[in-house]
Backbone as a printed PyTorch tensor [residue, N CA C, xyz], in Angstrom:
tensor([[[ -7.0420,   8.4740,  -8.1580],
         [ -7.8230,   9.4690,  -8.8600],
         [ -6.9430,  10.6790,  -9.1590]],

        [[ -7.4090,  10.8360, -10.5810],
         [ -6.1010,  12.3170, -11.0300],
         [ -7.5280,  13.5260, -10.6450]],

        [[ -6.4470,  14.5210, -10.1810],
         [ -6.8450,  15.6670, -10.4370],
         [ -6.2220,  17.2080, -10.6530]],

        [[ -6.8680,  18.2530, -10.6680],
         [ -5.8550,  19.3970, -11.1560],
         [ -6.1350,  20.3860, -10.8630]],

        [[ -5.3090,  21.1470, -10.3850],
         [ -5.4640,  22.8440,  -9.4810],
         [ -4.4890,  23.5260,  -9.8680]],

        [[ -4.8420,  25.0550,  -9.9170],
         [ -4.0130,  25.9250, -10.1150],
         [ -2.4890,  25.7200,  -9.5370]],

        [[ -1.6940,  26.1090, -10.1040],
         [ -0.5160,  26.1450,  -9.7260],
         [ -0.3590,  27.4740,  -8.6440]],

        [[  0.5540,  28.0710,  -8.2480],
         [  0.9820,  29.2200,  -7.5230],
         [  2.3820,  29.3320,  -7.6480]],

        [[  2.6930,  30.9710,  -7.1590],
         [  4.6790,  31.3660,  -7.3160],
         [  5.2870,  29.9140,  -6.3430]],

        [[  4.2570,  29.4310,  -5.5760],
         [  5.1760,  28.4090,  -4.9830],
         [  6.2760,  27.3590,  -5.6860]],

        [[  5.1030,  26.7710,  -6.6290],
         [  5.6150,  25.9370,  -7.7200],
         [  6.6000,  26.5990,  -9.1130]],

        [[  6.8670,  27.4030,  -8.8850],
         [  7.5360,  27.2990,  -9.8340],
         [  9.3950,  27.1890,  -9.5350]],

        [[  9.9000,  26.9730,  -8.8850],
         [ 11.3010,  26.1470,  -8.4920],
         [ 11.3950,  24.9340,  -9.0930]],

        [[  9.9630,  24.3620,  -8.9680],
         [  9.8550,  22.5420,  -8.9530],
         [  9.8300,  22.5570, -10.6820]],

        [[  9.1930,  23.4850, -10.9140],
         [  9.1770,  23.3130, -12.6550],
         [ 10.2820,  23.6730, -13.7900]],

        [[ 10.6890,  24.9970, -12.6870],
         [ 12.0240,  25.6420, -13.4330],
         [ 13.2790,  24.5690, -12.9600]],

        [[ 13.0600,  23.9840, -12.1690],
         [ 14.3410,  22.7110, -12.1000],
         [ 14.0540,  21.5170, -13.2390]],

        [[ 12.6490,  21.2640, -13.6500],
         [ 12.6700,  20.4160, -14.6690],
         [ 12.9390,  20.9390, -15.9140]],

        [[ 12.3780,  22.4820, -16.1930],
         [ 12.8390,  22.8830, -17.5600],
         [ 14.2500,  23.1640, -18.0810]],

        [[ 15.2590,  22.9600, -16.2860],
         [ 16.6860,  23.4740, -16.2170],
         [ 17.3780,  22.4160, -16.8920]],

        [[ 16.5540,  21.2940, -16.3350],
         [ 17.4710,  19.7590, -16.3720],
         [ 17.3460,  19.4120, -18.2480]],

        [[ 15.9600,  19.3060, -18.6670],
         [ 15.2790,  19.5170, -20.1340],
         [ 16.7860,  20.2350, -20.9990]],

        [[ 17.1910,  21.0960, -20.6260],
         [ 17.5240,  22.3450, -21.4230],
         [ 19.0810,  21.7980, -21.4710]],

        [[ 18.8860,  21.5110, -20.1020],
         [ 20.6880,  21.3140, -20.0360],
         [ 21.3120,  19.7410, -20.6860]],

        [[ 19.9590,  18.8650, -20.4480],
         [ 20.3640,  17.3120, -21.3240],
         [ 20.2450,  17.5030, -22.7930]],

        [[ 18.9750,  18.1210, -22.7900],
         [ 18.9510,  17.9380, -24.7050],
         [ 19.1010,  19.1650, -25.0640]],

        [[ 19.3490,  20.6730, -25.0020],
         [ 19.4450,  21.5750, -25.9490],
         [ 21.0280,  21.7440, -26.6170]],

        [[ 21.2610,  22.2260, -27.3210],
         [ 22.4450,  22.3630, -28.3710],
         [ 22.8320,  23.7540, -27.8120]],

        [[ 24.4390,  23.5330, -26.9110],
         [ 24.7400,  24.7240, -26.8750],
         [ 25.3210,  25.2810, -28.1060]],

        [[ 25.7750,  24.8140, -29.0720],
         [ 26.6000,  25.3880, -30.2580],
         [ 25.1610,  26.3380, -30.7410]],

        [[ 24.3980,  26.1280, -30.6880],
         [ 22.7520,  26.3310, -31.0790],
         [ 22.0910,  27.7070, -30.7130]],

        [[ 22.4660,  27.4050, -28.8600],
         [ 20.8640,  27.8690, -28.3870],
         [ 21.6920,  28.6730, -27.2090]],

        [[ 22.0390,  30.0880, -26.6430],
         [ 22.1230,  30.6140, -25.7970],
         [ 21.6920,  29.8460, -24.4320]],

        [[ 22.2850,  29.4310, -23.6340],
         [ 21.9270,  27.9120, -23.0190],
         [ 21.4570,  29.2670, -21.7250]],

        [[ 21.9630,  30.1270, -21.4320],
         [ 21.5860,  31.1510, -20.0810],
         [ 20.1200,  31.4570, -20.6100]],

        [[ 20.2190,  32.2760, -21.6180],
         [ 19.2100,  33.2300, -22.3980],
         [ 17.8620,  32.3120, -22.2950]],

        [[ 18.5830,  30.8160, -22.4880],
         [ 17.0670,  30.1320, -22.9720],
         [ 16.8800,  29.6430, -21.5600]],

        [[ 17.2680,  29.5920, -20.4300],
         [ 16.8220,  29.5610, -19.0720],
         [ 16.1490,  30.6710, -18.2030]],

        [[ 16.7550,  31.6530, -18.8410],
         [ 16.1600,  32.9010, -18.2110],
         [ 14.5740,  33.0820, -19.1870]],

        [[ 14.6620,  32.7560, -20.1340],
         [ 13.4020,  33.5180, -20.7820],
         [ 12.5250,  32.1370, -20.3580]],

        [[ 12.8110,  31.1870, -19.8630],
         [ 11.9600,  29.9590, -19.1320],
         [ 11.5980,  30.3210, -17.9720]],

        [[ 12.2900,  30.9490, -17.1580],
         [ 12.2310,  31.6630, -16.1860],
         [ 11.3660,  32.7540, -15.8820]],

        [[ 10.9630,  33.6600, -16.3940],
         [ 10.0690,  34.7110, -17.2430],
         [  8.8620,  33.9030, -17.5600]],

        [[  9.0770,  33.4830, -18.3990],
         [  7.9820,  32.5940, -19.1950],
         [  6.5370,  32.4910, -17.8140]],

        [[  7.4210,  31.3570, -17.0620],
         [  6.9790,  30.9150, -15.4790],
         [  6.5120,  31.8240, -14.8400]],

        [[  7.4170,  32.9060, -14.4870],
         [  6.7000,  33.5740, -13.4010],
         [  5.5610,  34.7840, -13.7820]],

        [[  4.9630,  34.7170, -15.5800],
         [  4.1840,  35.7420, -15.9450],
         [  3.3740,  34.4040, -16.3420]],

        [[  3.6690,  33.2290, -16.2860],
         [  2.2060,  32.2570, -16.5740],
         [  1.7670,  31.1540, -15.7460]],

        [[  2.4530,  31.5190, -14.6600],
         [  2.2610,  30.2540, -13.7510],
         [  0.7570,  30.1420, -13.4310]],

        [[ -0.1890,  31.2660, -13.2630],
         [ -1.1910,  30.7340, -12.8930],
         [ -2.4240,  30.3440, -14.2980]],

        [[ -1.6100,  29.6930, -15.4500],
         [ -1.9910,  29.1320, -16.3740],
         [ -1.4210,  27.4860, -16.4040]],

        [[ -0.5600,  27.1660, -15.2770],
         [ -0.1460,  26.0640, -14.8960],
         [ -1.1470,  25.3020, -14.1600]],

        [[ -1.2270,  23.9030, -14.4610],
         [ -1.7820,  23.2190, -13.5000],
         [ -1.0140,  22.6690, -12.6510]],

        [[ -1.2800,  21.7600, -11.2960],
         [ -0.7610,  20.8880, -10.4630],
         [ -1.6350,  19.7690, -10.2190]],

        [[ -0.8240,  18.2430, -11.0650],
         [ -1.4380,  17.4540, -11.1520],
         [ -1.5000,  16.5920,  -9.6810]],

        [[ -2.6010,  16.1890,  -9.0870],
         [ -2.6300,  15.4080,  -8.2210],
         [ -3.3790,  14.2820,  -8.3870]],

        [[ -2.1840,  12.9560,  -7.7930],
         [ -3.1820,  12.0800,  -7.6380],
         [ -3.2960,  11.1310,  -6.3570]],

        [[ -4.4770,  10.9510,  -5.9890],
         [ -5.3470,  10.8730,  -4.4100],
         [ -4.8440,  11.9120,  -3.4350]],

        [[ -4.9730,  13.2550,  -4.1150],
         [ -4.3920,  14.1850,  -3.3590],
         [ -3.2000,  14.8860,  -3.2090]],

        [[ -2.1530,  14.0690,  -3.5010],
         [ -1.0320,  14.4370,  -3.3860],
         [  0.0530,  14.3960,  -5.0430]],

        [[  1.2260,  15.9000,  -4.8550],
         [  1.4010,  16.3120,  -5.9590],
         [  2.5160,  15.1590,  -6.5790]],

        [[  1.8340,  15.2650,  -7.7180],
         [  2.2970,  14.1040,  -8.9030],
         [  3.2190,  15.0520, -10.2650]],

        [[  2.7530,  16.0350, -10.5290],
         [  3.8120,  16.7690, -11.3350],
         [  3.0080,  18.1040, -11.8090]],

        [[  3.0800,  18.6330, -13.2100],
         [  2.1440,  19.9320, -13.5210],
         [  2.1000,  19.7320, -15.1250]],

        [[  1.2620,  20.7560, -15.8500],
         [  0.9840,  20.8710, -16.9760],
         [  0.5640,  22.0370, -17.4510]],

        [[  0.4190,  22.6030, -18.5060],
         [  0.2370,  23.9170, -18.6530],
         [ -0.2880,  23.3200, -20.3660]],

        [[ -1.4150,  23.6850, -20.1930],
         [ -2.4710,  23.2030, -21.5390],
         [ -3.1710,  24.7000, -21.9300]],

        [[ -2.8830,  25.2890, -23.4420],
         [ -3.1610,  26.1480, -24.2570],
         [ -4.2800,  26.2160, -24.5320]],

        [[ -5.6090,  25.9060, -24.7210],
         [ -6.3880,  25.5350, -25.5070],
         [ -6.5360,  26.9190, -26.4700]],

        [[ -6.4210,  26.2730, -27.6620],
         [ -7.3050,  27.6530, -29.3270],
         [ -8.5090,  27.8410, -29.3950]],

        [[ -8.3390,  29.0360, -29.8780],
         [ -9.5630,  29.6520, -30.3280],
         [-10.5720,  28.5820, -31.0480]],

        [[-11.9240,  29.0770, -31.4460],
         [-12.3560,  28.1360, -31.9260],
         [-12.0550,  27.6850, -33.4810]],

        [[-11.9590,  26.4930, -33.2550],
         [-11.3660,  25.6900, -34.4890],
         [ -9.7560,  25.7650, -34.8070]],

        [[ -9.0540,  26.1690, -33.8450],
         [ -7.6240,  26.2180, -34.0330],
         [ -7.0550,  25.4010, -33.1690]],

        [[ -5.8210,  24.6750, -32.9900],
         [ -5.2370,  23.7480, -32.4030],
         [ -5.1190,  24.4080, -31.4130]],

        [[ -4.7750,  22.9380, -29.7080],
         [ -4.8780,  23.6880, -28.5660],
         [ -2.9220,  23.2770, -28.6560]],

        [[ -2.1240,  24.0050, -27.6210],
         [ -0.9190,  23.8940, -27.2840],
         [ -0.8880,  23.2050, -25.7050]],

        [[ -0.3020,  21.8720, -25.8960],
         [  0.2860,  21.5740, -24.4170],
         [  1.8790,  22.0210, -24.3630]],

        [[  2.0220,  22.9390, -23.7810],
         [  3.0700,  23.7460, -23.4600],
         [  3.8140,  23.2270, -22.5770]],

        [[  3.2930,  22.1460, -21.8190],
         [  4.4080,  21.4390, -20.3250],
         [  4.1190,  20.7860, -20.2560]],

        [[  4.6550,  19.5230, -19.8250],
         [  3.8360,  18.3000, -18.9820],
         [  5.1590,  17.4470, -18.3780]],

        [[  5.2570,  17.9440, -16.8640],
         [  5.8240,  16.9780, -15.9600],
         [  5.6080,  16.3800, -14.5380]],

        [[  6.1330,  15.1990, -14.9970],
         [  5.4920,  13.9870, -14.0160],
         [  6.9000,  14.0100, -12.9920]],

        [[  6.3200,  14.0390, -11.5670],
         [  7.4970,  13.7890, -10.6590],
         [  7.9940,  12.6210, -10.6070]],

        [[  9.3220,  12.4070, -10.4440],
         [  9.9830,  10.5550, -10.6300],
         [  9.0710,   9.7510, -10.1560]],

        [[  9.1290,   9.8290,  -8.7600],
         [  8.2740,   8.7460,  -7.6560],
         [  6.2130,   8.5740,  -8.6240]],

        [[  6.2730,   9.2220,  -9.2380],
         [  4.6890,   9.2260, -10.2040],
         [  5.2410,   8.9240, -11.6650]],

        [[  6.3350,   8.6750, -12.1580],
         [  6.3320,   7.9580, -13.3280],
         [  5.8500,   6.4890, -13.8140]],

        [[  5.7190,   6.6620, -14.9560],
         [  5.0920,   4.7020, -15.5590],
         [  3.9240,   4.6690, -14.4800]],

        [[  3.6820,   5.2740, -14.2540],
         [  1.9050,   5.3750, -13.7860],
         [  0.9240,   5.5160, -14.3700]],

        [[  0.9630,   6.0070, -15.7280],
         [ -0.0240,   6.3880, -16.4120],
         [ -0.8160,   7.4260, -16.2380]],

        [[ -0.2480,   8.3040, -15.8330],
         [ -0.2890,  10.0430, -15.1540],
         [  0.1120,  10.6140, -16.4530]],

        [[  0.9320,  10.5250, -17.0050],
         [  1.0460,  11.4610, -17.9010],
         [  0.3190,  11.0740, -19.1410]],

        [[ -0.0120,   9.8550, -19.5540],
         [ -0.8800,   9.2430, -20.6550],
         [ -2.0290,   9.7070, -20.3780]],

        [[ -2.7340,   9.7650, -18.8790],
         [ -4.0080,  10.2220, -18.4140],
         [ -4.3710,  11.6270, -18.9520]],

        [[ -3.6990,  12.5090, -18.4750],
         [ -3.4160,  14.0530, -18.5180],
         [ -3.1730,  14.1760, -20.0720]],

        [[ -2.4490,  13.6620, -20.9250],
         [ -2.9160,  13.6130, -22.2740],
         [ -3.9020,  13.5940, -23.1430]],

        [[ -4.6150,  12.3670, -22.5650],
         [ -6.0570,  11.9860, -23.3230],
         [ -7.1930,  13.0960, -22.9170]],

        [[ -7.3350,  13.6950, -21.1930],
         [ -7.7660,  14.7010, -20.9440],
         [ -7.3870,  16.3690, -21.7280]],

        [[ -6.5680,  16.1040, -22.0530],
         [ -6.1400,  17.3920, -22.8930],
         [ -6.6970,  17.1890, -24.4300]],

        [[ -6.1370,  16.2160, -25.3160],
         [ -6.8740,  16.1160, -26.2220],
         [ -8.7060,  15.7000, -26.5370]],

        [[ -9.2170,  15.2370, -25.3660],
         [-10.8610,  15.1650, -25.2110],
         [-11.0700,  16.8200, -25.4090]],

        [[-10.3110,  17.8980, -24.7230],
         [-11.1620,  19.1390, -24.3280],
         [-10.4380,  20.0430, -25.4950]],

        [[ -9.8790,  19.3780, -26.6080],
         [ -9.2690,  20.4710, -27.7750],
         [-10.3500,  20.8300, -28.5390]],

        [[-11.6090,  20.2300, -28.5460],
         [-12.9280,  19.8520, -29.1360],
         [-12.7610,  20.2030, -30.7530]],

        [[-12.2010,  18.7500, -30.7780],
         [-11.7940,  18.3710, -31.7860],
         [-10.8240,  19.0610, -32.9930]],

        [[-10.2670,  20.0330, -32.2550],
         [ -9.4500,  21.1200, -32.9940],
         [ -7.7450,  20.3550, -33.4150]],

        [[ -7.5940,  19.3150, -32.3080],
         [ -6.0020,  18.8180, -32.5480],
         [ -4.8790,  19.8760, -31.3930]],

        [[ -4.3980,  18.9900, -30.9920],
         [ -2.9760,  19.5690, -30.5860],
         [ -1.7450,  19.8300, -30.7690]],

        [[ -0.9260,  20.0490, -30.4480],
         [  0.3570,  19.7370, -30.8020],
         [  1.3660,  20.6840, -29.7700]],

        [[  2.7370,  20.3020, -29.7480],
         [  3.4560,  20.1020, -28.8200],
         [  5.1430,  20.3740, -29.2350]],

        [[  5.2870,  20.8260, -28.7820],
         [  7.2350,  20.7790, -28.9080],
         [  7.9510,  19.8420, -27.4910]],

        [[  8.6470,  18.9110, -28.1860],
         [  9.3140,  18.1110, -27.4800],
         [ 11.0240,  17.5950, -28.3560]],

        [[ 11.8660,  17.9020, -27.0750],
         [ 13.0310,  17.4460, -27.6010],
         [ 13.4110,  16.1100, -28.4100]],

        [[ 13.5570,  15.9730, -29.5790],
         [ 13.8210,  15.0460, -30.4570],
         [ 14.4800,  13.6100, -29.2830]],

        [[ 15.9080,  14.1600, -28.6100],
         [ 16.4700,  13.3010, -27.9490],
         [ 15.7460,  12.5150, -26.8000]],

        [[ 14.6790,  13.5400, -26.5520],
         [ 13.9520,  12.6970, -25.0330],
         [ 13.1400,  11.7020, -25.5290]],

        [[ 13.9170,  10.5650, -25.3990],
         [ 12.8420,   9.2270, -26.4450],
         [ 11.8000,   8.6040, -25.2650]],

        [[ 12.0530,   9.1660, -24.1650],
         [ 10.5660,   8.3160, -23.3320],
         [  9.7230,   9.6600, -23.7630]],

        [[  9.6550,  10.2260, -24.0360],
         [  8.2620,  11.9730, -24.1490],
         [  8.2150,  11.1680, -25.6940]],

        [[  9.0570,  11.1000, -26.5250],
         [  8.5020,  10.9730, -27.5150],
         [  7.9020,   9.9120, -28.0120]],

        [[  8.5420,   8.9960, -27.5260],
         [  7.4650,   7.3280, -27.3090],
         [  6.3590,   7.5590, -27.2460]],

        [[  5.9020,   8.3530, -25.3660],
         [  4.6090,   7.9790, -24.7790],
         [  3.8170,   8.7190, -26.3350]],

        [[  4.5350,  10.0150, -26.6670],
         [  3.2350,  10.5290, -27.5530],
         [  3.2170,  10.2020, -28.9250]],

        [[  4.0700,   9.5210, -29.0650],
         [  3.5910,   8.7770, -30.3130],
         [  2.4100,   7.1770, -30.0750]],

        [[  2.7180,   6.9110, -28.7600],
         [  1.7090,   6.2770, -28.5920],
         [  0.5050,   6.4470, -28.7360]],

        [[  0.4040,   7.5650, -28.6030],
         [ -1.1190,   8.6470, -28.0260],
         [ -1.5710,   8.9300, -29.3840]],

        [[ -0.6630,   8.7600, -30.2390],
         [ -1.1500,   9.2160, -31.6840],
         [ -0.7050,  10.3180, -32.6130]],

        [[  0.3260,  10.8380, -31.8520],
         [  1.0420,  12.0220, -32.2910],
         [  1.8140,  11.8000, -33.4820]],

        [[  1.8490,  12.7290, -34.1340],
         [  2.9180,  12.4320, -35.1430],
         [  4.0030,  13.4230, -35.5520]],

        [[  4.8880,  13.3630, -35.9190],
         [  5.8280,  14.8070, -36.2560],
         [  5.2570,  15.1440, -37.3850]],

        [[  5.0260,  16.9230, -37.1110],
         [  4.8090,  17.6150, -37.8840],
         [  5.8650,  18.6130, -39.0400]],

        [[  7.0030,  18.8040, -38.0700],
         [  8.0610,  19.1880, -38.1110],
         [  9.0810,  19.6350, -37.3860]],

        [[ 10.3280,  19.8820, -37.8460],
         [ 11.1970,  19.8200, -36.8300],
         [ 11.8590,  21.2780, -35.9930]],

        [[ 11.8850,  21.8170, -35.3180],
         [ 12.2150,  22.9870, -34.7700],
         [ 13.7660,  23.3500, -34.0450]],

        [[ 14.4550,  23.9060, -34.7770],
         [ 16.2190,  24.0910, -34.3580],
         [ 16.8330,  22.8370, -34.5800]],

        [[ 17.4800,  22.2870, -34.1850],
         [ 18.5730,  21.6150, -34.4710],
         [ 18.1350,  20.4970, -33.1610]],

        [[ 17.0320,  20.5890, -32.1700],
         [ 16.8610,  19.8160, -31.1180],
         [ 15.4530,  19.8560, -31.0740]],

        [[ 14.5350,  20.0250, -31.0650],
         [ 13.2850,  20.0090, -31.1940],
         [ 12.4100,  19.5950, -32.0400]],

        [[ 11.3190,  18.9990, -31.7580],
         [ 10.4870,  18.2570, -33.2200],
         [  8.8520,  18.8900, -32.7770]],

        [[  7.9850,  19.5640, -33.6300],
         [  6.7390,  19.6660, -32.9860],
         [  5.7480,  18.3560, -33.4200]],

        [[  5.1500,  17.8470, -32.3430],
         [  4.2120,  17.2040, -33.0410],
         [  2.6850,  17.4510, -32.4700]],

        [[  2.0980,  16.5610, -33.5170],
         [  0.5550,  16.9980, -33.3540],
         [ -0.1880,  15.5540, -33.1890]],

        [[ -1.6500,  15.7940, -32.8490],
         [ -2.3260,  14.4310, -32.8920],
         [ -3.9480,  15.3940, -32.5890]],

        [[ -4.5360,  14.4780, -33.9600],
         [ -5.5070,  14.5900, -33.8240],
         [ -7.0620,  13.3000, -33.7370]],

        [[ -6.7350,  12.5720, -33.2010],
         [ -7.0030,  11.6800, -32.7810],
         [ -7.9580,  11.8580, -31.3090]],

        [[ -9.3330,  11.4450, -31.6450],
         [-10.5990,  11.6720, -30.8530],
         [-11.0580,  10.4790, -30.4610]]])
């Protein structure tokens, strides 16, 4: 059984090590201030963490997510979504998807994900996503509106 609770300052090491690893495999240093864009991830975290979730499942932590939802009638933003190794190909993160797009009420989502990370971009093209367009030289946003 999935479920989901606030995050806390605890968690955010566990997240800022995934957004470290993210940044450091796929971003373009010729590009992208590779410090600048860790530190303002960094920031980011510790002024929104308690807009983070912590996904659990039968209790115990499986990874986090941080879901935007819009105003009414405007697209919601999933802003994060990571699954800890030992909880991958579980269908944890496909789960936590479909739950995010059920509660956009019917507005659509969409998402920035690194072009290069072809398992993120698989699962959500599975889900129905599609590129909307592409963002820097490493990034693609996509959307899905699919109910």
């Amino acid at each position: 059984m999935l479920t989901a609770v606030p995050a806390s300052i605890e968690d955010i090491p566990i997240i800022y090590a995934f957004c470290e690893e993210l940044i450091d495999r796929y971003e373009d240093p010729a590009a992208v201030d590779i410090p600048k864009a860790k530190a303002w991830t960094l920031r980011k975290l510790q002024s929104q963490i308690a807009d983070y979730r912590v996904i659990l499942k039968d209790g115990e932590k499986a990874g986090y997510f941080h879901f935007i939802p819009g105003g009414k009638g405007e697209e919601c933003e999933l802003d994060d979504l990571y699954i800890l190794p030992q909880f991958r190909s579980q269908g944890i993160g496909t789960e936590v998807i479909r739950r995010c797009i059920e509660s956009s009420g019917g507005a659509g989502i969409f998402l920035y994900v690194f072009r290069e990370n072809k398992r993120a971009v698989s699962l959500y093209e599975r889900l129905g996503f599609t590129v909307r367009e592409t963002a820097g030289t490493t990034r693609l946003i996509m959307t899905c509106r699919r109910f």
